[in-house]
N, C-alpha and C positions, 0 to 999 in steps of 0.2 A: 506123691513121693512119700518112702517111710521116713515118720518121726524117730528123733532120735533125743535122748533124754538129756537138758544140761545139767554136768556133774556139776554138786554142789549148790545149788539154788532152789530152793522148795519154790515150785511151781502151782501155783492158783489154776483156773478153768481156765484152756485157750479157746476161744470163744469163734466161731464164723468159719472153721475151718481152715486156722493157722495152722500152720506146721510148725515145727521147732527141731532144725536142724544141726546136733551138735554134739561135743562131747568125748569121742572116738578120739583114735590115735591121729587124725589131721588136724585136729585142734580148734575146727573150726566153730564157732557158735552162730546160727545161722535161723533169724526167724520171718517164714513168710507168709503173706495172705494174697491169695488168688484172686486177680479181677477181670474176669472173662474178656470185657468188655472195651477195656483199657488199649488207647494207643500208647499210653506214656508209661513206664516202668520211675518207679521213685524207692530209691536205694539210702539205707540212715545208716552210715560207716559210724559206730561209737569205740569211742577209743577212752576204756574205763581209769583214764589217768586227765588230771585238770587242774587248777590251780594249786587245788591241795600238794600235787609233786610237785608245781616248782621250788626252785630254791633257795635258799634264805637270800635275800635284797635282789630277787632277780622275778619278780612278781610276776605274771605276765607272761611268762616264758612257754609254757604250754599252747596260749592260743597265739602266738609270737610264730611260735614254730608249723603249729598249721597253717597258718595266713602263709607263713614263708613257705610251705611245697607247694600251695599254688601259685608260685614266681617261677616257677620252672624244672623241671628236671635234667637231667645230664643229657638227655640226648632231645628235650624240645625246651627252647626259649622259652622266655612267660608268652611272647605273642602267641609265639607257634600253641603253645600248651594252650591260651586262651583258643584261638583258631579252631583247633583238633575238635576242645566239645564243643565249643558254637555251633562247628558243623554237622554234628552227628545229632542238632538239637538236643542238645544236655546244655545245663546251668551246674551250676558248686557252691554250696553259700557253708561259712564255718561259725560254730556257736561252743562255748567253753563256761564249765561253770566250775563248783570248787569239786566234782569228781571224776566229769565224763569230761571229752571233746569232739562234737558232734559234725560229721562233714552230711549234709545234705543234699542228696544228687538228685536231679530227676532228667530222664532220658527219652527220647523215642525207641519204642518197644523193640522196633527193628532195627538199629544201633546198639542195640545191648552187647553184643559180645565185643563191637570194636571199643567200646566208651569203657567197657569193665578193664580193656586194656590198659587203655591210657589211666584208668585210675589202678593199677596196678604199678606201672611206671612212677606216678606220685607217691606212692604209700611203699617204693620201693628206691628208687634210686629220684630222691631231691636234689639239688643243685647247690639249696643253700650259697649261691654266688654272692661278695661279698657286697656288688653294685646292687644288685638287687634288694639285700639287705638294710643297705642304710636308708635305700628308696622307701620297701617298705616302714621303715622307723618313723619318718615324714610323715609315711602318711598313718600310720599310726599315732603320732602325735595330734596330728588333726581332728581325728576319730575323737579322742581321749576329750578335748577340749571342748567339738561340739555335745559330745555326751552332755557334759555338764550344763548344757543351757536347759536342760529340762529339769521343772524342779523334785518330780517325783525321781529319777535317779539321785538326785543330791541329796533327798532324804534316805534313801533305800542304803546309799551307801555310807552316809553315818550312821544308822542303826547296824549294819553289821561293823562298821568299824568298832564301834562302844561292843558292841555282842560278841566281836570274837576276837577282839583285843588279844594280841601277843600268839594267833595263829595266822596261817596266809590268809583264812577268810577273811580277816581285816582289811586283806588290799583288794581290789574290784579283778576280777581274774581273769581282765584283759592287761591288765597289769597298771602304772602307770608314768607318765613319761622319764622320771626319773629312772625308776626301773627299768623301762623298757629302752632306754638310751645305755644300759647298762648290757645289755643283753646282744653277743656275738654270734656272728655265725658257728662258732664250734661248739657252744652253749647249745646252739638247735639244732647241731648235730649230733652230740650230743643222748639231747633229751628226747630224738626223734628215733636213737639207735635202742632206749632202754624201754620204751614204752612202745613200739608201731612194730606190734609180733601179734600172731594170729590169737594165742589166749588170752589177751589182752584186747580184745577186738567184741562187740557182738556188732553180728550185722543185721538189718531187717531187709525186704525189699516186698514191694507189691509189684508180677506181672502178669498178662495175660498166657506165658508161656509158661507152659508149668517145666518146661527143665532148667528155669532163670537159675535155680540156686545151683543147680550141677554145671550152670554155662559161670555163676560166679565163685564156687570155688575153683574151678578150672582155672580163670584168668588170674585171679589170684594166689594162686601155690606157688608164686615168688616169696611171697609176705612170709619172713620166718618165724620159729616157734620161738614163746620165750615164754617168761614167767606173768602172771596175773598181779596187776599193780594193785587193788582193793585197798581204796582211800577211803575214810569214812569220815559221814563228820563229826567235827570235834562239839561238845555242850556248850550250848552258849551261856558261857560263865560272867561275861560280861553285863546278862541278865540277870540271871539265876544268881537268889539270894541276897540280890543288890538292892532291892524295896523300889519306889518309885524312882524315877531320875528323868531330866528333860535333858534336853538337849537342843540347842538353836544353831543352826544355820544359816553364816552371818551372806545374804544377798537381799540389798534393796532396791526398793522401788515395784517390788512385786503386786497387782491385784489382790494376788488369792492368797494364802498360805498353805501349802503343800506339808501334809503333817504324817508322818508315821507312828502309829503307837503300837510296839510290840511284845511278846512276853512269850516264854518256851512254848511249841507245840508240842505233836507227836510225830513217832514215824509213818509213813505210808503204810504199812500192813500191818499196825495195832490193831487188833479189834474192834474197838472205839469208832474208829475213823469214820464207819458209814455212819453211826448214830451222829456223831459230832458233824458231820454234813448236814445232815436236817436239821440242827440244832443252828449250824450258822445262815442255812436258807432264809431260816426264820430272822435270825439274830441280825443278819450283812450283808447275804450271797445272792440279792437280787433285788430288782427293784421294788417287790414287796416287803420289805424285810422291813422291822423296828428303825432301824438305823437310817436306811433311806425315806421310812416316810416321816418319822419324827425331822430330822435334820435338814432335809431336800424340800419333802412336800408340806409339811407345816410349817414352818418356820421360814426354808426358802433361804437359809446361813452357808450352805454349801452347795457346789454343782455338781459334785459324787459326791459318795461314799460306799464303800466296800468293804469287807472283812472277808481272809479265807486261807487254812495253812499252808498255801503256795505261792504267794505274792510277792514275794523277797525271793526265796530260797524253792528250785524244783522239785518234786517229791523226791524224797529219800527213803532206805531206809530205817536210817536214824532220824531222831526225831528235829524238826527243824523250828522254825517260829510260825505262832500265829498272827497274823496281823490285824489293823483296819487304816485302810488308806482314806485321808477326805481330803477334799482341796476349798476352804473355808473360802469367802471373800474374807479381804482383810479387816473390814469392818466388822464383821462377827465370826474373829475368833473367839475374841474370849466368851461369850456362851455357848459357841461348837461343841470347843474342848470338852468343855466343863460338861454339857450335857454326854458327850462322848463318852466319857466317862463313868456317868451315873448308868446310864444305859448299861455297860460292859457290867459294873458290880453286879447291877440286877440281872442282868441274864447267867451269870455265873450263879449266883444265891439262886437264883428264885427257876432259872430253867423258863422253861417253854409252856405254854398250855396245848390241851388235850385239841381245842380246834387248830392251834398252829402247827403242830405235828400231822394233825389232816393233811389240811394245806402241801405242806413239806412233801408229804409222803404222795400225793397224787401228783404236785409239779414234777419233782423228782423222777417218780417213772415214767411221768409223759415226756422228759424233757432226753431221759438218758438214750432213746434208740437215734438221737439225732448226734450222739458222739460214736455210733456206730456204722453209720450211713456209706463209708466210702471206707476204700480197703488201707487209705492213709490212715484215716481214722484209728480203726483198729487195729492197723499195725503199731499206733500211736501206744494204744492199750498192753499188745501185747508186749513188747518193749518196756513197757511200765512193770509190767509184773513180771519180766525176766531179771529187771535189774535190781527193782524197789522189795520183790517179792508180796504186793499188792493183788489177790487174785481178779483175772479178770473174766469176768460175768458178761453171761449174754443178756440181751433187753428181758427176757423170761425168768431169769435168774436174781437180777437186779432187783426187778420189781419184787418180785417174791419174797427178796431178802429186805427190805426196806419197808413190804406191809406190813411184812412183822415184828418192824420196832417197837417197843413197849415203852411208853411216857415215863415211866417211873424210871426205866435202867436208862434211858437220854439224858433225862435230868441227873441223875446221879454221875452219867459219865460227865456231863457239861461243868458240875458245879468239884467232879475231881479232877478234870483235867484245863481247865483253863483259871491260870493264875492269875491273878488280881493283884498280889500283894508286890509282884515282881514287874515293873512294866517301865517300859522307855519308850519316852513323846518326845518323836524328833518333830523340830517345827524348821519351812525355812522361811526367812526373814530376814528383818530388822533388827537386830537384839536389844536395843532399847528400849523396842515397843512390846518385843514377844516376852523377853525375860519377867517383868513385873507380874504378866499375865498367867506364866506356867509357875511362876514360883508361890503363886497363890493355889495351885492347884491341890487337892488332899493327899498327904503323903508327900507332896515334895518339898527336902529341905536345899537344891541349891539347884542352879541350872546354868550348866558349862555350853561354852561357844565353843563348837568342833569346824575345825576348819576338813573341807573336800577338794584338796587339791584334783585336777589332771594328773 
């Protein structure tokens, strides 16, 4: 099929023999990867509008409203609508962050044109009925509630609550109960009428048919045209320029302590980025890394530890947080922390050595053709660099560009781009055992209990 060029987005390599379908006077934006072999077709509806539009005190409202076209459309009930793809062997599962809203389809090959229907009937004429509405609220409430039992979301989401205080990143962008008991049917009709237009849309799909993308903008040329919502996100100022700060997490009785420590990243297609991945290889991003054998396998103080600038927040193209997640026993927080810590300085000061940069550089390209392996995969990639503007590289490309990191420019990108001096340690817990512990920590003069509602 001929490629056609997306206006306005500086495009990287398309890698494996993607297409990129878009741009022209139908509006559509369209990227796919061919997989001969394939019974199953797997379609990623991105709808470039997400927490960031919803409204003020109506949090939530974005992925509220996708959940709700799968309750039905005007002319099939939720059963019926469930029924229709179960039978055509198709699934739907919906994912929402602070830019995108992600619906996730994957079908059998030869159902493709009747499933592109019925998902043209959803993304075109919703039901938004108000019984179904309140149903789904229920069970959205439940949702919201079980979240919270796990401690690493309770930390994740008081670090953006303190990080982007006084924007919607602050609320979790499924929203929560409050909010979302706030939130009507004509609110997601709404938000469903100003954002679910084809240039606001990119789609991907992987099939073995090569006329999938002419069988899905066919089914699709209901979806009308409209304007490009282009949310971006905001500086974590809640960070930035705030010096150290902790933060506790008042749940007890826990084992572990579930800790976040985070501070500005970058965006996905800085420059920097691929240097700053070997550097955190070494520093967090695997199990040979500084951090997991000092912390894990010497010591034996935690059961992870991880570092990496997409653990919180999806790649952007703005620049997001870096992190390092550990889940201490609760017995040895306080030298976790504290060595956690020293660690971070020193890899910002002092950089990487010449043999860990080896290292880096060889796991690295033996590891990258294994996120190329399946045309998900790389539709995964391509997808990334339509939206992030992140170029994406074939396993030849990759390697090539990664042999020729130089130690001297990794170290200088590591010790300009990862801040030290600006950092927030969310811990959860106890706060009469954690507080003493973090307020000893260098650099911190006071440590606030953040409550995480549902």
């Amino acid at each position: 099929m001929k490629a056609r060029l997306m206006a306005g987005i500086m495009m990287g390599v398309l890698a494996m023999g993607a297409q990129l379908a878009h741009g022209d006077s139908t509006g559509w934006n369209v990227i796919s990867e061919q997989d001969p072999s394939a019974a199953l077709t797997h379609i990623r509806f991105i709808i470039r509008s997400g927490s960031l539009s919803d409204p003020a005190g109506k949090a939530g409202l974005a992925y509220f409203t996708a959940r709700a076209m799968l309750r039905g459309t005007q002319t099939r009930p939720y059963q019926d609508l469930n029924n229709a793809i179960e039978s055509l062997g198709g699934s739907v599962s919906v994912s929402v962050d602070g830019t995108q809203t992600v619906f996730d389809a994957t079908v059998l090959t030869s159902n493709l044109v009747d499933f592109l229907g019925i998902m043209s009937d959803v993304f075109t004429h919703p039901a938004f009925a108000v019984s179904d509405m309140n149903l789904l609220q229920k069970i959205l409430y439940g949702e919201l509630r079980t979240s919270l039992q796990d401690g690493q979301t309770l930390a994740s989401r008081a670090v953006m609550k303190v990080a982007y205080a006084g924007t919607a990143l602050a609320h979790p962008p499924e929203g929560t109960i409050a909010s979302v008991s706030a939130v009507t049917p004509g609110d997601a009709q709404a938000f469903f009428g100003a954002h679910y237009t084809r240039e606001n849309m990119v789609i991907g799909i992987t099939s073995s048919d090569p006329s999938a993308v002419i069988e899905l903008e066919q089914q699709l040329d209901p979806i009308p045209h409209g304007a490009l919502d282009g949310q971006q996100l905001p500086p974590p100022s809640g960070i930035q320029g705030q010096g150290v700060q902790a933060i506790v997490v008042d749940r007890e009785g826990l084992d572990t302590v579930p800790v976040f420590v985070a501070t500005p990243g970058i965006g996905d297609p800085d420059p920097a980025m691929l240097g700053l991945e070997a550097g955190n290889f070494v520093f967090g991003g695997d199990t040979t890394s500084r951090l997991f054998q000092v912390l894990r396998v010497q010591n034996g103080w935690t059961y992870g530890v991880y570092s990496s600038y997409q653990q919180i927040l999806a790649p952007k193209t703005q620049p997001g947080l870096f992190s390092i997640y550990l889940y201490p026993s609760a017995k040895f927080f306080s030298p976790c922390i504290s060595e956690t810590l020293t660690l971070l300085q020193s890899y910002a000061a002092q950089g990487i050595t010449a043999s860990e940069l080896s290292l880096a550089q060889s796991s690295l390209s033996n590891s990258y053709p294994f996120q190329l392996d399946s045309a998900i995969n790389r539709l995964g990639w391509d997808l990334r660099s339509a939206l992030t503007g992140r170029p994406f590289l074939t396993a030849a490309q990759y390697s090539a560009a990664v042999s020729q990191l130089n130690l001297s420019s990794v170290n200088t990108q590591i010790a300009a781009k990862t801040n030290t001096k600006d950092l927030l340690v969310v811990a959860v817990g106890d706060p009469p055992t954690l507080q003493p512990i973090l307020a000893a920590l260098p650099g911190v003069k006071s440590v606030k209990v953040v409550n995480v509602n549902p």
